[in-house]
Backbone as XML, in Angstrom:
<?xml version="1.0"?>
<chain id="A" units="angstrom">
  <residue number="1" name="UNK">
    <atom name="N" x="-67.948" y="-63.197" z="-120.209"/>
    <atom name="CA" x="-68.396" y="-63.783" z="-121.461"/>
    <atom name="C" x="-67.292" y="-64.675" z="-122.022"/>
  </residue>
  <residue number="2" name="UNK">
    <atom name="N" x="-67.582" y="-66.195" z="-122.492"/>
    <atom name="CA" x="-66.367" y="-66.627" z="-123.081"/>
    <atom name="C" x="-66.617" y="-66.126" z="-124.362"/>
  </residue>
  <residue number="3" name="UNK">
    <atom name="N" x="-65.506" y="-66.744" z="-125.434"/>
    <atom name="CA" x="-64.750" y="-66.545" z="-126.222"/>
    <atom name="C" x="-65.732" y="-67.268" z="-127.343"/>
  </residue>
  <residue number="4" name="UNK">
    <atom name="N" x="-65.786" y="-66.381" z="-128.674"/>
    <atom name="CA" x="-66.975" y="-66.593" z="-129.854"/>
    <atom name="C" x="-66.092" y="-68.165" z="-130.423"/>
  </residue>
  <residue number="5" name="UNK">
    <atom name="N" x="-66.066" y="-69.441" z="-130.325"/>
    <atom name="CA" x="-65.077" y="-70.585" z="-130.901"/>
    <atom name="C" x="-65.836" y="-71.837" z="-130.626"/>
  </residue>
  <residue number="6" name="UNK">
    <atom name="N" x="-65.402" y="-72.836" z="-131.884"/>
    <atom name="CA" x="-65.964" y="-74.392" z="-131.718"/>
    <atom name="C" x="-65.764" y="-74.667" z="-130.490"/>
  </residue>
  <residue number="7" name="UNK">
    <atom name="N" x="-64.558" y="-74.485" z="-130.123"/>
    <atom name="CA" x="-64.176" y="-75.315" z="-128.917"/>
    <atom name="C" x="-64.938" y="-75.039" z="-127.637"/>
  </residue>
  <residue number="8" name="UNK">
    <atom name="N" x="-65.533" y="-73.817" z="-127.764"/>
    <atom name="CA" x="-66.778" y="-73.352" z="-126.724"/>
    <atom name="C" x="-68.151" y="-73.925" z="-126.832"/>
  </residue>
  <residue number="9" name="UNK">
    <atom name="N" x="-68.952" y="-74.021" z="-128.013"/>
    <atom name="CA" x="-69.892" y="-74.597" z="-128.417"/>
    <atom name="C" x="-69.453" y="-75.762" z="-128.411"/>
  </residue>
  <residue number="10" name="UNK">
    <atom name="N" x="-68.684" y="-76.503" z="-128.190"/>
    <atom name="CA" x="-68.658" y="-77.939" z="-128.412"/>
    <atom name="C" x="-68.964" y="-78.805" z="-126.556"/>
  </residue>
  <residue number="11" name="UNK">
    <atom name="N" x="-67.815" y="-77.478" z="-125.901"/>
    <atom name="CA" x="-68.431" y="-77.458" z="-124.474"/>
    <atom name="C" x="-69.560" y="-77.265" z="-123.970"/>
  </residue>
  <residue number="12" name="UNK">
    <atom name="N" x="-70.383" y="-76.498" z="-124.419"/>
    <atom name="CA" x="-71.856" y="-76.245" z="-124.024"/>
    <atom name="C" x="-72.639" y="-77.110" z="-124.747"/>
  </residue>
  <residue number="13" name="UNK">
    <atom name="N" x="-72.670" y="-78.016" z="-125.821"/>
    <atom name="CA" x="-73.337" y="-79.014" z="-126.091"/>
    <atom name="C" x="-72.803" y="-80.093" z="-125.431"/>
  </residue>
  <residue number="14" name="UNK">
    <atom name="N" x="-71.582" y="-80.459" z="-124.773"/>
    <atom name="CA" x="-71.304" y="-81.336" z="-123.699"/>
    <atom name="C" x="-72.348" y="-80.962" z="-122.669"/>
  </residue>
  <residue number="15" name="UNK">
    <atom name="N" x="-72.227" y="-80.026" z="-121.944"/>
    <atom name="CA" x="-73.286" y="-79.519" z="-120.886"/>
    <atom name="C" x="-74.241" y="-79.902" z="-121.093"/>
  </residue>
  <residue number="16" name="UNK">
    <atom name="N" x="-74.884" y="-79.376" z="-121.884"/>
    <atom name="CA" x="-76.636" y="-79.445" z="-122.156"/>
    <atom name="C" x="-76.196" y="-81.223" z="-122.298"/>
  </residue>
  <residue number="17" name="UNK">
    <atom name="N" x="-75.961" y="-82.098" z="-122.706"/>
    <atom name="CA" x="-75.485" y="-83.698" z="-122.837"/>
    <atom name="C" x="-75.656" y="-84.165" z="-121.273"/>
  </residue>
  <residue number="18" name="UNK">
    <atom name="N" x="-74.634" y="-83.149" z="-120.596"/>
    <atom name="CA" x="-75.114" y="-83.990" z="-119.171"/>
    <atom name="C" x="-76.375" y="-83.417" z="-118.340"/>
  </residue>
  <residue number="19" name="UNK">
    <atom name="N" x="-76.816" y="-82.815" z="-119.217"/>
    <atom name="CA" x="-77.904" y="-82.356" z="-118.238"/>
    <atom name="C" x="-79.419" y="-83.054" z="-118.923"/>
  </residue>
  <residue number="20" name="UNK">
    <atom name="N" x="-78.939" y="-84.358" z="-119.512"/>
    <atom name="CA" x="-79.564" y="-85.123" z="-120.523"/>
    <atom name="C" x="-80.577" y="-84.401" z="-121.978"/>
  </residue>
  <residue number="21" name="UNK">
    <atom name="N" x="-80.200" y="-83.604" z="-122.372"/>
    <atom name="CA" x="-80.237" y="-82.399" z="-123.770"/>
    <atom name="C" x="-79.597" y="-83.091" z="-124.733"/>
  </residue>
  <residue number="22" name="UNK">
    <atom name="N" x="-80.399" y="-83.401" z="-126.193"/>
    <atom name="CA" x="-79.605" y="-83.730" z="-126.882"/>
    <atom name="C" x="-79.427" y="-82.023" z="-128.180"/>
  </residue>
  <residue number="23" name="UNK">
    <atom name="N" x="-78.369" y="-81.965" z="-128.782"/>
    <atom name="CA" x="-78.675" y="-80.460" z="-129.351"/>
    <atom name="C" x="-78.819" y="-81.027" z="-130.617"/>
  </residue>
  <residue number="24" name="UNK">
    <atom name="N" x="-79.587" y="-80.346" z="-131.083"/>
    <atom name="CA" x="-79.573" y="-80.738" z="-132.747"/>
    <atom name="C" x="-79.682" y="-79.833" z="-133.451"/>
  </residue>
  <residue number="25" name="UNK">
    <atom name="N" x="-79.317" y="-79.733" z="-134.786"/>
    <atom name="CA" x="-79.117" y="-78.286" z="-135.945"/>
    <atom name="C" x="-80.010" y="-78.601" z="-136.514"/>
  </residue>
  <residue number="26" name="UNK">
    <atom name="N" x="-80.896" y="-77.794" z="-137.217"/>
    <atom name="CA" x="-82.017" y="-78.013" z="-138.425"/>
    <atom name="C" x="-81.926" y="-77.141" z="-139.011"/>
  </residue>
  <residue number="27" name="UNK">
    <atom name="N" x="-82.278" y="-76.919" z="-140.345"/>
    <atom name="CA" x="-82.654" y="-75.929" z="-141.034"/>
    <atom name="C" x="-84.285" y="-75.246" z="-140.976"/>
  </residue>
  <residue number="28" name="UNK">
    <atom name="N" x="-84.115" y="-74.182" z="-141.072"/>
    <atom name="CA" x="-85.544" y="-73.979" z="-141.329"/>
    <atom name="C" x="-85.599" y="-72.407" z="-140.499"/>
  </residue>
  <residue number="29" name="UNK">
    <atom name="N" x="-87.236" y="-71.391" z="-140.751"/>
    <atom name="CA" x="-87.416" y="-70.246" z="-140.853"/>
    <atom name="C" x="-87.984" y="-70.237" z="-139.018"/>
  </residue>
  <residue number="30" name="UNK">
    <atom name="N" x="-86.955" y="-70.352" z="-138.320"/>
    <atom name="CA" x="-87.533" y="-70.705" z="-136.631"/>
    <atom name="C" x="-86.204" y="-69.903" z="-136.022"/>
  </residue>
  <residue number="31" name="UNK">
    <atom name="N" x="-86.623" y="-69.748" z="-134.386"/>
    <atom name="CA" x="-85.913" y="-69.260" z="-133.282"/>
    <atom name="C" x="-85.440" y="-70.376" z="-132.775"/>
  </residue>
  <residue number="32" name="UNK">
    <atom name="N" x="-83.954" y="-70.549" z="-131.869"/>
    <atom name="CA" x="-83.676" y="-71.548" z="-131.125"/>
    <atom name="C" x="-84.132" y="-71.886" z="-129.852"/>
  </residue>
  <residue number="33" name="UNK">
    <atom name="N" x="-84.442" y="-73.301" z="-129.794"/>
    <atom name="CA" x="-85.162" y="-73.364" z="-128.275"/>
    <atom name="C" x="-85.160" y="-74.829" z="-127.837"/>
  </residue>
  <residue number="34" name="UNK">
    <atom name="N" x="-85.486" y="-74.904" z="-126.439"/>
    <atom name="CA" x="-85.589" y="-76.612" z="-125.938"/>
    <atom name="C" x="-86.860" y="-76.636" z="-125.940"/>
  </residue>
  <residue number="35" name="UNK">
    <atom name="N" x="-87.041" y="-77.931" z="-126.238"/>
    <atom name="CA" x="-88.679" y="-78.676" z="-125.886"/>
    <atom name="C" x="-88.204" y="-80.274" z="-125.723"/>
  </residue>
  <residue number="36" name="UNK">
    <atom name="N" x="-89.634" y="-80.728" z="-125.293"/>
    <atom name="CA" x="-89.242" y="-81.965" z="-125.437"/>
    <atom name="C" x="-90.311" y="-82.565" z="-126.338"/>
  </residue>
  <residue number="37" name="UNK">
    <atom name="N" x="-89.922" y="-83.894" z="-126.937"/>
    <atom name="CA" x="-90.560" y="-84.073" z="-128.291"/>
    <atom name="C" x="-90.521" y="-86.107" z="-127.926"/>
  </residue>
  <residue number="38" name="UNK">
    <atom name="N" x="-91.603" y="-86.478" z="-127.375"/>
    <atom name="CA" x="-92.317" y="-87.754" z="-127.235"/>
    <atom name="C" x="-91.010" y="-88.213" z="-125.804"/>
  </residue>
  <residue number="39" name="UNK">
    <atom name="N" x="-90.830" y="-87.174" z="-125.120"/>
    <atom name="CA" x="-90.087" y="-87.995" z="-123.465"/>
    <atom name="C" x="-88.551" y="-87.828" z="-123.826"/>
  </residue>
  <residue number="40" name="UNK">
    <atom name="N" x="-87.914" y="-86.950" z="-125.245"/>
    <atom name="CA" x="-87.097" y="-86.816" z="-125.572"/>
    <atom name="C" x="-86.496" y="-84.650" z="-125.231"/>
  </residue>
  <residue number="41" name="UNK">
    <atom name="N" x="-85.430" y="-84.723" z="-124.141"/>
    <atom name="CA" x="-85.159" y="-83.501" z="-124.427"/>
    <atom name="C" x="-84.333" y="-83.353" z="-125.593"/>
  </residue>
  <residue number="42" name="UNK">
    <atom name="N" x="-84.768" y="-82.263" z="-125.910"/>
    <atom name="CA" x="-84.183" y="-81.843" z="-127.512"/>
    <atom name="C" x="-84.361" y="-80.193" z="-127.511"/>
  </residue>
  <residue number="43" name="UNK">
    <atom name="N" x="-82.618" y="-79.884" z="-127.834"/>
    <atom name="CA" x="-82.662" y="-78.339" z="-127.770"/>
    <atom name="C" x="-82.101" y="-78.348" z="-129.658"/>
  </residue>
  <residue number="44" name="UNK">
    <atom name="N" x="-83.101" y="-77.301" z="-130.054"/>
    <atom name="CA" x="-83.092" y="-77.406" z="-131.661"/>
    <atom name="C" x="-82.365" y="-76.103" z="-132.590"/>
  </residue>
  <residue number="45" name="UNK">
    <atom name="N" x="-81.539" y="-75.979" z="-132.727"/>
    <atom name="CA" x="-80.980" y="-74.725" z="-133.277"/>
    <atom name="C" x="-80.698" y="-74.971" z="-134.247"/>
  </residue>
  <residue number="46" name="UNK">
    <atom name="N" x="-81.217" y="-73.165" z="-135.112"/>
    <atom name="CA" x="-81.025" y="-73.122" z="-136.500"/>
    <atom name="C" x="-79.371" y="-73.337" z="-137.216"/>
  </residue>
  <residue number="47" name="UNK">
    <atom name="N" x="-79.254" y="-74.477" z="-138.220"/>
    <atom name="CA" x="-78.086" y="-74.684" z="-138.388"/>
    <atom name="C" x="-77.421" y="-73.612" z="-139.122"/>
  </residue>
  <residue number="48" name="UNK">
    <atom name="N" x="-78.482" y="-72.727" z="-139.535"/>
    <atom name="CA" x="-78.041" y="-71.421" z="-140.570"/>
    <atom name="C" x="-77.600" y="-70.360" z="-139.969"/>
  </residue>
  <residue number="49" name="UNK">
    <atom name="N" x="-77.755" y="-70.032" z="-138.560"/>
    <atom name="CA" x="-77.239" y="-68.991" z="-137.398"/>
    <atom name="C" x="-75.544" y="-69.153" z="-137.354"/>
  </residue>
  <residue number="50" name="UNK">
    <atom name="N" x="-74.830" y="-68.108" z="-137.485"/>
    <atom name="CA" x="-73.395" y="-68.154" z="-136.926"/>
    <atom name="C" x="-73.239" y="-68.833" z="-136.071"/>
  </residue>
  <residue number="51" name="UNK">
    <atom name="N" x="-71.672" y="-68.852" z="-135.615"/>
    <atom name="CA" x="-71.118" y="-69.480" z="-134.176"/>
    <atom name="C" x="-71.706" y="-68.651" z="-133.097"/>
  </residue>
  <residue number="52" name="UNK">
    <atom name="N" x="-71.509" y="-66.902" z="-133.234"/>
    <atom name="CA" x="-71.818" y="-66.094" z="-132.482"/>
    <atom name="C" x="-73.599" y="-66.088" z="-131.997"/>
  </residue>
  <residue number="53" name="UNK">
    <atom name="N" x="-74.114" y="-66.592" z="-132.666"/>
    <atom name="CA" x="-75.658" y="-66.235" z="-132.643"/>
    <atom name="C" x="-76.221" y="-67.964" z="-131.572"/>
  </residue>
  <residue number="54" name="UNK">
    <atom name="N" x="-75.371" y="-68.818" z="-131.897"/>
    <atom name="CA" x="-75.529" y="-70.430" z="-131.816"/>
    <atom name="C" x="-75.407" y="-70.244" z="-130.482"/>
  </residue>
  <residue number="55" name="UNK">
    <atom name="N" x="-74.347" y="-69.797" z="-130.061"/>
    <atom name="CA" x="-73.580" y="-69.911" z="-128.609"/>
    <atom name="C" x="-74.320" y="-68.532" z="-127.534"/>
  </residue>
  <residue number="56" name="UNK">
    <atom name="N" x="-74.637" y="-67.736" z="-128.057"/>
    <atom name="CA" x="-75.428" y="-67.135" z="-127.221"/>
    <atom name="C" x="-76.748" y="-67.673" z="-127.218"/>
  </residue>
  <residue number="57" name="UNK">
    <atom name="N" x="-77.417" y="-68.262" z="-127.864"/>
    <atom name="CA" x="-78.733" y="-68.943" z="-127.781"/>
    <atom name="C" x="-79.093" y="-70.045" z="-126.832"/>
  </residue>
  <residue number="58" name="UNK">
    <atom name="N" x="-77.656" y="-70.544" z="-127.015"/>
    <atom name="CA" x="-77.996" y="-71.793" z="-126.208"/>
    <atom name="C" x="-77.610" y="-71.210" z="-124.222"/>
  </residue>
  <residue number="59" name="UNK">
    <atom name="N" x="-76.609" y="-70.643" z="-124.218"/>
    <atom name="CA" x="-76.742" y="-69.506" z="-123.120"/>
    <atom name="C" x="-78.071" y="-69.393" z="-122.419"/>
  </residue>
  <residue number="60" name="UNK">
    <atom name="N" x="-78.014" y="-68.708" z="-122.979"/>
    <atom name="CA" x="-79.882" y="-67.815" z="-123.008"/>
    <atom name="C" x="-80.543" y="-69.390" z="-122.667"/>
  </residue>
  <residue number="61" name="UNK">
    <atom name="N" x="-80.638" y="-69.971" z="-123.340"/>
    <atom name="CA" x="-81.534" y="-71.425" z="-122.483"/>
    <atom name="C" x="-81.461" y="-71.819" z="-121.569"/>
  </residue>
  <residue number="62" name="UNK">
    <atom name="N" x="-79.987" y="-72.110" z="-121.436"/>
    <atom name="CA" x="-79.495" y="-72.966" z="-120.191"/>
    <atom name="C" x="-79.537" y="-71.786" z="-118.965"/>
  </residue>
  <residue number="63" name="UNK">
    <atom name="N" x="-79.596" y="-70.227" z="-119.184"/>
    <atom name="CA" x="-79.947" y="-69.165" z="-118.369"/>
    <atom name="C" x="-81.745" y="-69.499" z="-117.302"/>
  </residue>
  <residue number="64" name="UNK">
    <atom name="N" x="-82.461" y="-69.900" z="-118.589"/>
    <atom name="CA" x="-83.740" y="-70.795" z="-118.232"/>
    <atom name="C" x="-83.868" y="-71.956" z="-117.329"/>
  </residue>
  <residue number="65" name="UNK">
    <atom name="N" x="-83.086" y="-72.461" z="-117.232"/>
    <atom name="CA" x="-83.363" y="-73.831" z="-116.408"/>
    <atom name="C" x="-82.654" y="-73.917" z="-115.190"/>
  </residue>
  <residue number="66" name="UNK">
    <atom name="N" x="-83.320" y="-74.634" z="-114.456"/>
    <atom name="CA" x="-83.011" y="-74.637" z="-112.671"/>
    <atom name="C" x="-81.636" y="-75.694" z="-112.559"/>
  </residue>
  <residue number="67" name="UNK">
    <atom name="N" x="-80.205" y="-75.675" z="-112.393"/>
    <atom name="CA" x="-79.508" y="-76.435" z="-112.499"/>
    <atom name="C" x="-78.789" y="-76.174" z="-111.100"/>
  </residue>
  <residue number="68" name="UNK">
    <atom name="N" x="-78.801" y="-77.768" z="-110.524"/>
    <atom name="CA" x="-78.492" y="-77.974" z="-109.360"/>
    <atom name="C" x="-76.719" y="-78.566" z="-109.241"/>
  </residue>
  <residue number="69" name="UNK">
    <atom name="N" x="-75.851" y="-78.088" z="-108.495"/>
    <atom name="CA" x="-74.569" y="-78.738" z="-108.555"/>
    <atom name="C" x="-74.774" y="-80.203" z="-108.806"/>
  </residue>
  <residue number="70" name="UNK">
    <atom name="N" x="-75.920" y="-81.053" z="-107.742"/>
    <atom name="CA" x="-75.607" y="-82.473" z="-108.238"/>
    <atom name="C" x="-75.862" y="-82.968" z="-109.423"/>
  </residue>
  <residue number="71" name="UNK">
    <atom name="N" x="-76.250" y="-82.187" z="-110.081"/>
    <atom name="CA" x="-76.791" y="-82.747" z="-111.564"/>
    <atom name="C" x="-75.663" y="-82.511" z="-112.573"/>
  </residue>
  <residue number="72" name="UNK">
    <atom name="N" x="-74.524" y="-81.912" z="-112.131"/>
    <atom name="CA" x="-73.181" y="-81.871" z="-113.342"/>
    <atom name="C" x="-71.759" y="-82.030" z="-112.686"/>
  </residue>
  <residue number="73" name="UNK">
    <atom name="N" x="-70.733" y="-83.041" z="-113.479"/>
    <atom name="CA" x="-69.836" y="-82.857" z="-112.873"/>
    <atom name="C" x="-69.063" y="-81.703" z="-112.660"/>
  </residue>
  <residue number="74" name="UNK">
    <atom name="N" x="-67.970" y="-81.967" z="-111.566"/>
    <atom name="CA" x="-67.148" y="-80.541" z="-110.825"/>
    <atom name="C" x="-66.966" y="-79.914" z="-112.477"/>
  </residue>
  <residue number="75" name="UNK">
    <atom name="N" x="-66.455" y="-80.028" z="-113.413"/>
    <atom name="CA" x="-65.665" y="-79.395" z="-114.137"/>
    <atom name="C" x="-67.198" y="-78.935" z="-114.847"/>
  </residue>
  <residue number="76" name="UNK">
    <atom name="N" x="-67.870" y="-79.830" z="-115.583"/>
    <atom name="CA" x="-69.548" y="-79.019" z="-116.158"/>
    <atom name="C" x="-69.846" y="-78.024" z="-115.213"/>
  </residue>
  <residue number="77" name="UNK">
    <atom name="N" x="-70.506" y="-78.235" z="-113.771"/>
    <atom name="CA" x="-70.295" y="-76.964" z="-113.170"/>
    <atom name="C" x="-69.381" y="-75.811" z="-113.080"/>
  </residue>
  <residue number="78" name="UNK">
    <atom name="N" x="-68.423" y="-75.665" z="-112.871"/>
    <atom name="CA" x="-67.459" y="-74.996" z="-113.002"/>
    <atom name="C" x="-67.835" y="-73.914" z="-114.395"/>
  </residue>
  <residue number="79" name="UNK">
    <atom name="N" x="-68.242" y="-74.678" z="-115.272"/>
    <atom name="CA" x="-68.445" y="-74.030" z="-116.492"/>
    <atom name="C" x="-69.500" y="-73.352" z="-116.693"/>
  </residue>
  <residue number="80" name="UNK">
    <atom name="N" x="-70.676" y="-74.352" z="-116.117"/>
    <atom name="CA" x="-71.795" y="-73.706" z="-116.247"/>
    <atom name="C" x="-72.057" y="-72.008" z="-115.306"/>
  </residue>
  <residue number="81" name="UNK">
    <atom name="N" x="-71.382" y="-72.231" z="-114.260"/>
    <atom name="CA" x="-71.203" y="-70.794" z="-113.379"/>
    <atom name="C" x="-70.882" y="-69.856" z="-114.363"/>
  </residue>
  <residue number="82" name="UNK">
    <atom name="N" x="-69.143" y="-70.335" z="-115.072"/>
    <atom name="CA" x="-68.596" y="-68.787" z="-116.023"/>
    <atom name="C" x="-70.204" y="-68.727" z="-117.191"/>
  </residue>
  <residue number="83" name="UNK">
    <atom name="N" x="-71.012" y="-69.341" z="-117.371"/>
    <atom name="CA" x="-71.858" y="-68.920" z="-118.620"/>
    <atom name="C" x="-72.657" y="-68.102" z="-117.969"/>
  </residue>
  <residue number="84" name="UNK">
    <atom name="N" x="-73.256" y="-68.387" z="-117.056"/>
    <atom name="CA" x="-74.746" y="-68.002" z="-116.235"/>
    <atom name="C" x="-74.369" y="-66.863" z="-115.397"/>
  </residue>
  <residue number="85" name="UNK">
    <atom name="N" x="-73.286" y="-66.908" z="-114.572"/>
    <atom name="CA" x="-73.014" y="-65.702" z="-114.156"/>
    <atom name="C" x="-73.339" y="-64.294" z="-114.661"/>
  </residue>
  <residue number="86" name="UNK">
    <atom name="N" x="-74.026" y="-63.593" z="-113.029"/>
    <atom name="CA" x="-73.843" y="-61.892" z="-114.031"/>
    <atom name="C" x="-72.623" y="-60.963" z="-114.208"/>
  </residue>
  <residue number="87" name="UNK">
    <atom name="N" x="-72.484" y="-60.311" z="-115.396"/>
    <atom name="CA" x="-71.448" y="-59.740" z="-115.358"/>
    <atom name="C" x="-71.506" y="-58.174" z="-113.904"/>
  </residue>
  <residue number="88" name="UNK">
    <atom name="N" x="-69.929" y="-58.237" z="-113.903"/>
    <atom name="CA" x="-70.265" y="-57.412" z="-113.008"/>
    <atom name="C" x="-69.807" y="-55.535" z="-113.653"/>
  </residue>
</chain>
């Protein structure tokens, strides 16, 4: 598991970026999630959720989707493994 910090969430909204995801905060009485909205991916999280709640959510998504090495660079991969990985 990494570490509850901006500097982590700022990395995983890089990710989801190259995996063409744009993230966006909203307010409002909802769960976090991706959709896409008129040919636009868009992963939408509540801006009112902690760091802790933000960063496991988006986890949990990117846990969802089929991601192939060629689709991220060495170092995005690299990263994306420590998230997705099971613990042992």
């Amino acid at each position: 598991m990494i570490s509850i910090t901006q500097y982590n969430l700022d990395k995983i909204e890089d990710l989801f970026s190259q995996l063409g995801y744009r993230v966006r905060y909203e307010k409002g009485n909802f769960k976090t999630g991706a959709c896409v909205i008129q040919n636009s991916k868009v992963i939408v999280v509540n801006k009112f959720s902690n760091l802790e709640i933000k960063i496991n959510s988006l986890i949990l998504i990117l846990k969802d989707f089929e991601v192939n090495k060629d689709d991220l660079e060495e170092k995005y991969w690299l990263f994306y493994l420590t998230l997705v990985k099971p613990k042992d």
